[in-house]
N, C-alpha and C positions, 0 to 999 in steps of 0.2 A: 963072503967079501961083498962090499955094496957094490951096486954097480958104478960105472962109470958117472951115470946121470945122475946119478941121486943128488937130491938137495942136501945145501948144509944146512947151519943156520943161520950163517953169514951171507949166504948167499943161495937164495929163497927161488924152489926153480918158479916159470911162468908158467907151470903148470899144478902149482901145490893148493889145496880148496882155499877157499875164501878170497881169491885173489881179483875174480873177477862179480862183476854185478850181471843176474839172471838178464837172457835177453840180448848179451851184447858178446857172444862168444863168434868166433872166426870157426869154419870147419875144422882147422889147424889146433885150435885152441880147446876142442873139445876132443878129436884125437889125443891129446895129450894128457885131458884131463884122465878119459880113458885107462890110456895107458900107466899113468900111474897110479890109478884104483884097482887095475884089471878086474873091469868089472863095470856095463852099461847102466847099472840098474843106481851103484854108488858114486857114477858120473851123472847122471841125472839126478840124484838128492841135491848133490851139492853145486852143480850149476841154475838148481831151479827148473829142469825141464824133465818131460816125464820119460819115461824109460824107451818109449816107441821115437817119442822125438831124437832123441842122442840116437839109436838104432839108425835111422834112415838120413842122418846127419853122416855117419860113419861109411854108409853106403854108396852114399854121393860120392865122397873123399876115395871111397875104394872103387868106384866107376869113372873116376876123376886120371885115376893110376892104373886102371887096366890091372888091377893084382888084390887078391884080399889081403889088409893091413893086421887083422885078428882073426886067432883059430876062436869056435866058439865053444868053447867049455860048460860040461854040465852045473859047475859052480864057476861062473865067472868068465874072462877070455884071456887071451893070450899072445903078443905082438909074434907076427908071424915074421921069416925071413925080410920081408918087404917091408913088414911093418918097423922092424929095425933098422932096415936101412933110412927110413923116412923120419925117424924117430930126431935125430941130430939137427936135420934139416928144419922139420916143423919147430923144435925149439927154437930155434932162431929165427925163426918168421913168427913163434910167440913173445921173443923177446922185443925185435922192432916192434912189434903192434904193440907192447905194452909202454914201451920209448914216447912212439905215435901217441897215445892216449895221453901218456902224462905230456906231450907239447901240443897235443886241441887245448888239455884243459888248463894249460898255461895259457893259450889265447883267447879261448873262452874267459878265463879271471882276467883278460889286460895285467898277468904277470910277465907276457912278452907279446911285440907283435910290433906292428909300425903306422903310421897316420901318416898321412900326404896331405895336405893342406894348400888353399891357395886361396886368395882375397884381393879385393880392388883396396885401391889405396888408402879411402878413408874408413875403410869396414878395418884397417889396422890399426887406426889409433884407439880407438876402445874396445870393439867389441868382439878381434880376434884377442889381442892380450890378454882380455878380460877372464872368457872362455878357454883358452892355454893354460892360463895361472891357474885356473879348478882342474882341468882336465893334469897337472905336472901333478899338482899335489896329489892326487887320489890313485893315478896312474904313474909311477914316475918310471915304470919300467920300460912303457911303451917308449921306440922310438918315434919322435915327429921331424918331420921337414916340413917346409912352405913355398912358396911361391907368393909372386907377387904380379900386377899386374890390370890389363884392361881388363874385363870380364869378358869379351871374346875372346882372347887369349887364354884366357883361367879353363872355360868352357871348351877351346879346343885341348888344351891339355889334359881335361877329365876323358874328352870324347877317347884320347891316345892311351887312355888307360896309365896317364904319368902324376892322377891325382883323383885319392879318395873323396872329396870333399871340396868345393869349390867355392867362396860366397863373393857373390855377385850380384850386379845392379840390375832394373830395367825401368822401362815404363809403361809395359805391359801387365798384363795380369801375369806371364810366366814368361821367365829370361828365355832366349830365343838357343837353339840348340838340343840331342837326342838325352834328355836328363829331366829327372826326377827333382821336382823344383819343390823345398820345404819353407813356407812363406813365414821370415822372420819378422821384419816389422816394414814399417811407409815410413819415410823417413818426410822429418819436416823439412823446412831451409831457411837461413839465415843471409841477410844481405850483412856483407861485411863491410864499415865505410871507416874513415879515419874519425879520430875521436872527435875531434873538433867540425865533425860534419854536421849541415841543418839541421840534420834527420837521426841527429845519432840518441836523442833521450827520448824517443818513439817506442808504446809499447811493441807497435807493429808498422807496416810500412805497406802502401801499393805502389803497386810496378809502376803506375802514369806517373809515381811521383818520383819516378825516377829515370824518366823519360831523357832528360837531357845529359844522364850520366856520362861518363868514358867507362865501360865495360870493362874486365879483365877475364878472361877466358882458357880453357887448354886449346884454343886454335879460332881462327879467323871465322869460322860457321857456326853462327849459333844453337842453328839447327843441330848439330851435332858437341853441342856440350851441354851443362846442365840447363842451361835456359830454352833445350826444345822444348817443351812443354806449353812453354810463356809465349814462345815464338808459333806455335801451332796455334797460340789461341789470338795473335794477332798485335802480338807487342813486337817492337824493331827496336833493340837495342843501340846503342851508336858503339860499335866494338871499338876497341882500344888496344895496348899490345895482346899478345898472343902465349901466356904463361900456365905452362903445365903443371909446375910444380906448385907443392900446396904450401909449401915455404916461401917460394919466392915470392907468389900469389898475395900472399900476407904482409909481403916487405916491401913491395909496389901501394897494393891500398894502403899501409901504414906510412907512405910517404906522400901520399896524395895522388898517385898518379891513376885513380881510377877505384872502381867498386866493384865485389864478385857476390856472388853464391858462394853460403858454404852449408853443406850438410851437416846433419845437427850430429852424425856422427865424429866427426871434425870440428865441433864446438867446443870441447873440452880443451884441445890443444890449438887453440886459436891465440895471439901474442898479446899481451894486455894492451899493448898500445891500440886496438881495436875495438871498435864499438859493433854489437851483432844484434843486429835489431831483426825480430821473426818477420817475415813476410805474410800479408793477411792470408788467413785462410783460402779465400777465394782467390788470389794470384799464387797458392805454394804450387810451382811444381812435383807432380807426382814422382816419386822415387820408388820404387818396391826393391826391397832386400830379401835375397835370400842362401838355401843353400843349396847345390846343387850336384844330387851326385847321380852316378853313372846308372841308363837306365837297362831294366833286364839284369842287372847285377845284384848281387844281394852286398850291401852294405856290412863291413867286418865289424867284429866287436868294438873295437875301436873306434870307428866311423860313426856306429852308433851311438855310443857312449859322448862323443864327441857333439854329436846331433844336439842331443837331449842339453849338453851345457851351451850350447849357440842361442837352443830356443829361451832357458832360464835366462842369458844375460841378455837375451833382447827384450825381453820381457821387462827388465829393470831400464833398459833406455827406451822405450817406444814411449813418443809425447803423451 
């Protein structure tokens, strides 16, 4: 009569040969193989290890347990008391690890897994969609969520471990916070003015000549919005109201009531009623993009995979 354990063929035990790759066996997993060879010498053919190695693998496993698992036989071995007891159990610690295996190597393919995401506001009109739209198609199984937000906000939420991947602004050589900063591109700038402006069929524009503007801004200090750069180097804007968003931003200058910066990532979805003339070189404010993820961490498949499409699509916008 077979025994109880026997394989069928339907259902193939986790211990029958060829099931696993040399090299990557559990103690558990070579006890078994063991056990249904009876026999070290034909566990060792077919796991790939030599016959000494299964031996002192076995041994372990039997000074692990305080009991010998196999008698040892002049032709072969034979699961002792102990060994039968342990026999049901280690199957099933060979079945989860072979469960475990096949879901590494679902997240190893990006056949399952998840991506966190999170970006400043204008790094979302082109150049996370962009990167998304390659990342669904090739991936479509991974889950993604996003965030949105200031980049110090982005960056403490990677620091909280509530985001794989961050992209965020500075003026630095590297965004300020404990992260791994992957440098995507320098972003140009565009002064945004109404269409009927002086200045508006200019291939480029300097800041003196727009000395006398009304500013439009995310807030009353220039110092702290895009025009520090300008402001460090000794330009005084004359601010105007105080508008954060990059809609309203646009519905203010397109009625005249003032002039902004807009980054060239933000260029694509600017309102036709707008004229965006570049800023000379020597007045662009520095902008550095990048991505930013958690440092001492090792980045998941995802994350990386994800990396590598940030850097192709900035590669296609950087001026």
């Amino acid at each position: 009569m077979p025994s109880s354990h026997s394989p069928s063929p339907h259902n193939p035990s986790p211990y029958s040969p060829g099931s696993y790759s040399p090299g990557s066996h559990s103690l558990y997993e070579v006890f078994l193989r063991v056990a249904r060879l009876a026999s070290f010498t034909a566990a060792a053919r077919s796991l790939g290890y030599t016959q000494s190695a299964i031996s002192r693998q076995i041994q372990t496993l039997e000074e692990e347990w305080g009991a010998p698992l196999f008698d040892r036989l002049p032709r072969g071995v034979r699961l002792t008391e102990a060994g039968r007891i342990l026999l049901p159990h280690a199957e099933a610690v060979g079945e989860r690890l072979r469960t475990a295996r096949a879901e590494l190597d679902a997240l190893r393919s990006l056949e399952t897994g998840r991506l966190r995401i999170g970006a400043f506001a204008t790094a979302d009109a082109a150049l996370i969609p962009r990167a998304l739209a390659a990342f669904r198609a090739r991936h479509p199984a991974v889950t993604v969520t996003r965030a949105e937000g200031l980049s110090t906000r982005l960056l403490a939420l990677l620091s909280a471990g509530e985001l794989d991947v961050a992209v965020v602004a500075g003026a630095s050589d590297r965004p300020p916070g404990d992260c791994v900063a992957h440098h995507l591109l320098d972003e140009r700038m565009y002064v945004a003015l109404p269409l009927g402006h002086r200045l508006a069929g200019l291939t480029d524009v300097r800041l003196a000549e727009l000395a006398d503007e009304e500013w439009l801004a995310a807030g009353p200090d220039p110092a702290e919005t895009l025009l520090r750069s300008a402001v460090a180097d000794g330009f005084r804007p004359r601010m105007g109201f105080a508008v954060a968003d990059w809609v309203a931003k646009q519905g203010f200058v397109a009625a005249g009531l003032g002039v902004t910066l807009i980054p060239a990532l933000a260029a694509s979805s600017a309102r036709p009623d707008l004229a965006l003339v570049p800023l000379h070189p020597e007045d662009t404010p520095c902008r550095r993009v990048y991505a930013a993820t958690p440092r001492g961490l090792a980045p998941s498949p995802a994350a990386e995979a994800f990396l590598t499409l940030l850097r192709e699509v900035a590669d296609g916008l950087a001026p």
